[in-house]
Every structure is written in C-alpha cells, then in structure tokens.
C-alpha positions in Angstrom: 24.2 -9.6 -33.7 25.3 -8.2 -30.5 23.1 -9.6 -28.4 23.7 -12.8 -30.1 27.6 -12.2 -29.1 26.9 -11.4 -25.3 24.6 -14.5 -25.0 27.1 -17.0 -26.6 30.0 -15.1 -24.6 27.5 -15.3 -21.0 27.3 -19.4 -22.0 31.1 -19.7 -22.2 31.4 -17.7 -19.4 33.8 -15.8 -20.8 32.0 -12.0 -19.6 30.3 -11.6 -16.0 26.7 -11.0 -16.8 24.7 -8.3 -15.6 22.4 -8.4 -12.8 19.3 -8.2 -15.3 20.7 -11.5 -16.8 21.3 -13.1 -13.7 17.8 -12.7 -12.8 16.4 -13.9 -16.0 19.0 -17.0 -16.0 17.8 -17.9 -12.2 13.9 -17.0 -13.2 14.3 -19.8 -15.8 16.1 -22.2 -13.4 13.4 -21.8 -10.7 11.2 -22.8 -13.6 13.0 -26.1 -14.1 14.8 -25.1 -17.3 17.6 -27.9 -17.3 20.1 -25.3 -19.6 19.3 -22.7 -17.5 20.0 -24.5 -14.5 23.2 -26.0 -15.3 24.6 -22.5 -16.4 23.5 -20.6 -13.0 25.2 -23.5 -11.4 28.5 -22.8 -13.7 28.8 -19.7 -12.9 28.3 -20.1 -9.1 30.8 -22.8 -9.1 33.5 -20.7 -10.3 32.9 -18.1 -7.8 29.9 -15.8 -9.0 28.5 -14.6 -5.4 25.1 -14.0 -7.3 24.8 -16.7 -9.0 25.5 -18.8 -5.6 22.9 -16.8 -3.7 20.2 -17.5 -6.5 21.2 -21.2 -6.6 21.1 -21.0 -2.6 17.5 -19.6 -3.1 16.4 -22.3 -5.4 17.4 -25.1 -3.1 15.4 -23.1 -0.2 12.1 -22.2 -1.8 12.6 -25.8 -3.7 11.8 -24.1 -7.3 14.1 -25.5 -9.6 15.9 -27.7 -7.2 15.2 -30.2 -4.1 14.2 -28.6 -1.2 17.5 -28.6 1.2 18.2 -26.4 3.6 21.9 -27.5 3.9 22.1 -27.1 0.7 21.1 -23.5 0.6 23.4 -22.6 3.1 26.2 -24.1 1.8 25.8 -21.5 -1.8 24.3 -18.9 1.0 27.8 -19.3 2.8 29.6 -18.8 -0.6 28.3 -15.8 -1.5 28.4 -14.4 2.2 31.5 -15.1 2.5 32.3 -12.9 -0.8 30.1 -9.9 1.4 27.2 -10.7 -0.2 24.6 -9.2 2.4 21.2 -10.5 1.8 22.6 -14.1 1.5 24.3 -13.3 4.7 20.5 -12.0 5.8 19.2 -15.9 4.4 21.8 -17.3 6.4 20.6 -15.7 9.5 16.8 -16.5 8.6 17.8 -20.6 8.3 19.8 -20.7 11.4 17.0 -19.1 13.3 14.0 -20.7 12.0 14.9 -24.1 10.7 14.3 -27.6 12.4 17.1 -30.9 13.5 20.5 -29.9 14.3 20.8 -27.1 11.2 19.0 -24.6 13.9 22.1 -22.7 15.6 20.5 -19.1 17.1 24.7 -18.4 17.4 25.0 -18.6 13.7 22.1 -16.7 13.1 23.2 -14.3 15.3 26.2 -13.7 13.6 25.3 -13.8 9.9 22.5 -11.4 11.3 24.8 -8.7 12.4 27.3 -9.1 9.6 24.0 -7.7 7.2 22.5 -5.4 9.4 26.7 -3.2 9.9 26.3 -3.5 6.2 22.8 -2.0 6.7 20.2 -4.6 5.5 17.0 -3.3 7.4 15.8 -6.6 7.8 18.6 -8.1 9.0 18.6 -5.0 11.9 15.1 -6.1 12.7 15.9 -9.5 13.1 19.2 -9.3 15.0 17.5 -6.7 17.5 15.1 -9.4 18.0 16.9 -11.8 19.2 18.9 -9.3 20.9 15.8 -8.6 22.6 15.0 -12.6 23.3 18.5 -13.2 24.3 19.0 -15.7 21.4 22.3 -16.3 19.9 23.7 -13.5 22.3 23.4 -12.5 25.9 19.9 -10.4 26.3 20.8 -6.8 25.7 17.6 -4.4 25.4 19.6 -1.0 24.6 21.6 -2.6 21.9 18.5 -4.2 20.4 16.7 -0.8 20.3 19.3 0.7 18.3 19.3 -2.1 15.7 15.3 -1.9 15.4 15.8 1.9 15.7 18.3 1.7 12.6 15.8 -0.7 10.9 12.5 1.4 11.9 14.5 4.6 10.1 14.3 2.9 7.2 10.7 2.1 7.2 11.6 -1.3 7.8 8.0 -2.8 9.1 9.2 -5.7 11.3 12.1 -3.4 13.2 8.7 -0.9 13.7 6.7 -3.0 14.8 9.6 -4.7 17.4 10.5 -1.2 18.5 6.9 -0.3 19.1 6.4 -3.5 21.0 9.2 -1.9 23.2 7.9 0.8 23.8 4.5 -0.7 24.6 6.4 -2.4 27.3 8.5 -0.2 28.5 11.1 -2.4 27.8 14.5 -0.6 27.6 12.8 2.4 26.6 10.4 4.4 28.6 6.8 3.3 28.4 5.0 5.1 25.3 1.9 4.0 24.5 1.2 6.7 22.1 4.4 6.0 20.6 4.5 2.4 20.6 0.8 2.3 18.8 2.0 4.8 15.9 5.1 2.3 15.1 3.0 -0.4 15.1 0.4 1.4 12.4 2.9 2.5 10.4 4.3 -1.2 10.4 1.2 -2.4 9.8 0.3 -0.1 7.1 3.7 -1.4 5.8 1.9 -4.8 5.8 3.7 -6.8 8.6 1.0 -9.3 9.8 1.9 -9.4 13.4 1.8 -5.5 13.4 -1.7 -6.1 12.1 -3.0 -8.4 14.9 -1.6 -6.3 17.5 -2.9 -3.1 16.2 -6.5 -5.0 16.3 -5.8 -5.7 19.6 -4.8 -2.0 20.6 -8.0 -0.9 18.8 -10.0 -3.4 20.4 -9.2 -2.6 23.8 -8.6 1.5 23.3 -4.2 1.4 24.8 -2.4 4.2 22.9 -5.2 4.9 20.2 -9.2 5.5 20.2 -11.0 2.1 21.2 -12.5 1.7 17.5 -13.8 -1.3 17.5 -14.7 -1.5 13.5 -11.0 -0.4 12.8 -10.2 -3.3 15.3 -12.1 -5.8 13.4 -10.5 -4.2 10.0 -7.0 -4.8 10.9 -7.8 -8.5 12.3 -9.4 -9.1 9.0 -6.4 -8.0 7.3 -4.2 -10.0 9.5 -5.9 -13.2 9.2 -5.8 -12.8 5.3 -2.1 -13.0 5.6 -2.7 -16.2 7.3 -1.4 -15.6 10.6 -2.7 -18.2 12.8 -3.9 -16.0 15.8 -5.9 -13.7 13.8 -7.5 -16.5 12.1 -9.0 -17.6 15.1 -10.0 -14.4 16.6 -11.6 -13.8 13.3 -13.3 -16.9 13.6 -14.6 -16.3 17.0 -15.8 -13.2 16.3 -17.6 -13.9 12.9 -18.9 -17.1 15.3 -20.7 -14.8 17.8 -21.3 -11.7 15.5 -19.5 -9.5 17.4 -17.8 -5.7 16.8 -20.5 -5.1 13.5 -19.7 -8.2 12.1 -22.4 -10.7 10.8 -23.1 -14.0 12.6 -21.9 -16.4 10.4 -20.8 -19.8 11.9 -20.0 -21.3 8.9 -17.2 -18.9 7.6 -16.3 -18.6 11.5 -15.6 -22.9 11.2 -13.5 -21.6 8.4 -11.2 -19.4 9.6 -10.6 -21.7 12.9 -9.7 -24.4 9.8 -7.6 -22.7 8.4 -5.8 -21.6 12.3 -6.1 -25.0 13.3 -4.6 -27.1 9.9 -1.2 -24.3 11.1 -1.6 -26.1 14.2 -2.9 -23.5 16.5 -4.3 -25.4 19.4 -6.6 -22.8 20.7 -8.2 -23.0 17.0 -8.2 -27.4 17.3 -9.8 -27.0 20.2 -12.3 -24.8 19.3 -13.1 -27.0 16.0 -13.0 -29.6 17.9 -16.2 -28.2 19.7 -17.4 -26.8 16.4 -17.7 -30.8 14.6 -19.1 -31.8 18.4 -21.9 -29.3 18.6 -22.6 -29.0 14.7 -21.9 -25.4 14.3 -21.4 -24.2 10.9 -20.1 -27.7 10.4 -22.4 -30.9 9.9 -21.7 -32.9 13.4 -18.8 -35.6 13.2 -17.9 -36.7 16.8 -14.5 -38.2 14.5 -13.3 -35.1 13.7 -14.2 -33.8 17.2 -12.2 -36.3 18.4 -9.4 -35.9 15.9 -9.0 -31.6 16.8 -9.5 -32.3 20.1 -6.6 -34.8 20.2 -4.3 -32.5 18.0 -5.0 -29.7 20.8 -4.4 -31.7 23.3 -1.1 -33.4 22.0 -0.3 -29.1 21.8 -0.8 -29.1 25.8 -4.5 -27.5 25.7 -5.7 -27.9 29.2 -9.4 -27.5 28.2 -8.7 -30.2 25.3 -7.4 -32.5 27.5 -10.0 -32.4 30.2 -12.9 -32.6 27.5 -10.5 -36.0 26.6 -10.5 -37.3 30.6 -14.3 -36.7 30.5 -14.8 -38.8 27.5 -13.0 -41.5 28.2 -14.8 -41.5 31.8 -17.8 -41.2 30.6 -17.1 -44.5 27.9 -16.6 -46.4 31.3 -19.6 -46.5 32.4 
C-alpha cells in the first residue's frame, strides 16, 4: 500500500522522488516508454535539475528521444545552471566535440572549469587539456598541470594519462620519462584507450620502461579493441607482416585496417586501398582500391594521391 502511495504521489508530482526512481523513470524513457517519458519530462519542466540532466542525456545518446545536440544542452543548461556538475561536465563535452556552429571551445571552457572547482575528475582532465592546447583559453601549461594533477589524484585515467604525456614532454614539468610511462600504465590499466596505444608505443620502442615487445603488442591489442583508429591499424600492419610474435595473418590484418579506415583514418584507406589492389587477405577489386584510395586522398594522404596522379597517367596512354 505504500509503495502504491509514493508511486501515485511521484505521478502527481506531488513528492521529489529519489534518485533510485529517477534512474528507473529515465531507464524506461531511454527505452521509449511513452508514460515514462512524458513524466521525466514533467518533472524537468518544473525545475527537477535531475530530471533535466537525464532528459538532456536522452536527446544526446538519442535513446528515447531524437538525437539533438541543441536539445541536450538546452536541459544540460538547466540543470547546470541549478549546480548540477556532471551536466555542467556534458555541457563542456558538446561544446568541445560537436560539429556546425554549436562547437564553442569558450563554452566548453567554461562549463569545464565550473565542474572540475566543484571537483568532477573528468571535467579536471578535460579543462587541463585544453588548457594545455590553448583551446577556449590562452595556453597555460602550469595551470593545466594542476587540473590533470587534481584529476590524476583521483585516479582519473584521462587526467593520468594527459599528465604523463607532460611529463614525457617535458612540457611544463621537467622531463620524466620514468614518471611519465608509470602515469600512463596506470591510466591504461584504468582502461583509457589512448593511454593504451601510447604505452604500446613506449614498449615498443623501450622510453621510460623495458622494450617488451609482447607487452607492446598486448596493450595495442587492447587498444585497438576499444576501437581506437590508430591502434587498429598498427594492429593491422603488424598482424599483416607477422611481426613482435604475432602470426602472419593478412586476412584479419585487412580487418583491422577496415575497421581504421570505415572511422576514416587515412593512413588505414590507404593501406586498404593497397590491400583490394594487390589481393592481400582481400579478393582483388581494383573498385574498392580505387574507392580507399580516393577517401585517403580526399584526407590529404600524400602517398594516396600520388598512386591517384599515377593512375590517371598511366589511363592516358
């Protein structure tokens, strides 16, 4: 009987519900439950800051809602506005990464910091970032080391593997190799995919840790499973020649450079470009040559675009 009461009193909105509820109410509008949805929306229209940031994320992931990144940051900017700090965080992530005029790296800036004072590691990653890129704000290496510092002391895997990237590079920090490689293992271990790559390429090449080459090829692996475009195609190259203990296998190599390539990758289009020109682990199609090797070349690959001039000359004659 009493839950029967909190349910009926939740649908007149009569009692705030709990953060359990809210959940389960914005699980079921993600899952395009009509009732569902029309009650989150209630709630966020008369002011709920959690119930705007889940109906911001439904319009962002497009679960439950048209995919709209305007509309997500217009509930985001509700609920931030209320000092709710991971939609504050979202804000930061559209501005940044969207496309058209929406992309505003001043915004993101902003909305960035006002999560990571509130201490949102992730937002401290990403505001040292572009702290360190001199995005949204003037370039400003000592301040962006304390953010990824503050982010990094909370095990935060992207402000590790930022901060060891600084150190790696001695840039606003003095060069640590030794340091910079642990950073980036513990972010990798923390399962941040660009950590990943670059720890392969530490291993591979022996800077700040034992050259290892099968713990190189490990980390790629794991990397390129979290579909990171780079690693896919180093993968790919590697399985191609059956390098660092790995078994020749041209076929799952044409995969991996597939999967790089269709992410738009041009060194990976121009590589399956070759791939469907020479047959290898592919059956020969000079169309789909042609078609990767056009993508990589509309991407600015030099070799892409010379194997293009070369063709074209060669139909001439």
């Amino acid at each position: 009987m009493k839950h029967a009461l909190a349910v009926l009193l939740l649908a007149l909105g009569q009692v705030a519900p709990s953060d359990q509820e809210m959940h389960a109410l914005a699980k079921r509008a993600a899952q395009n439950e009509a009732p569902a949805k029309e009650q989150l929306e209630r709630l966020a229209r008369d002011g709920n800051p959690v119930a705007q940031h889940y109906m911001g994320l439904l319009y962002l992931t497009g679960k439950g809602a048209p995919l709209s990144d305007t509309s997500a940051v217009e509930w985001f900017t509700r609920a931030a506005e209320q000092g709710h700090v991971e939609s504050a965080h979202n804000l930061g992530v559209i501005y940044e990464r969207t496309t058209g005029s929406l992309r505003n790296f001043k915004l993101a800036a902003k909305w960035y910091r006002f999560a990571a004072e509130k201490g949102f590691a992730r937002a401290q990653a990403n505001l040292g970032r572009l702290l360190v890129d001199g995005l949204g704000e003037a370039q400003d290496l000592p301040q962006a080391r304390e953010w990824l510092e503050k982010a990094a002391a909370q095990n935060e895997p992207h402000g590790q593997y930022l901060l060891g990237m600084l150190y790696l590079q001695g840039r606003g920090v003095e060069r640590d190799e030794a340091a910079g490689a642990k950073l980036i293992e513990r972010s990798a271990e923390g399962g941040d995919r660009n950590a990943q790559y670059q720890l392969a390429l530490l291993y591979g090449n022996g800077r700040g840790v034992e050259k290892n080459d099968r713990t190189a090829v490990d980390w790629l692996r794991k990397a390129a499973g979290q579909k990171l475009p780079e690693a896919e195609f180093l993968y790919g190259a590697v399985l191609s020649r059956g390098l660092y203990g790995e078994a020749r296998d041209e076929k799952a190599a044409a995969t991996w450079l597939r999967r790089a390539a269709e992410q738009g990758y041009a060194e990976a289009q121009f590589a399956l470009g070759l791939a469907y020109a020479e047959g290898r682990g592919v059956d020969k199609d000079m169309r789909e040559s042609l078609l990767w090797m056009n993508k990589a070349a509309d991407a600015g690959h030099p070799q892409a675009r010379a194997a293009l001039a070369r063709a074209k000359e060669g139909a001439k004659q």
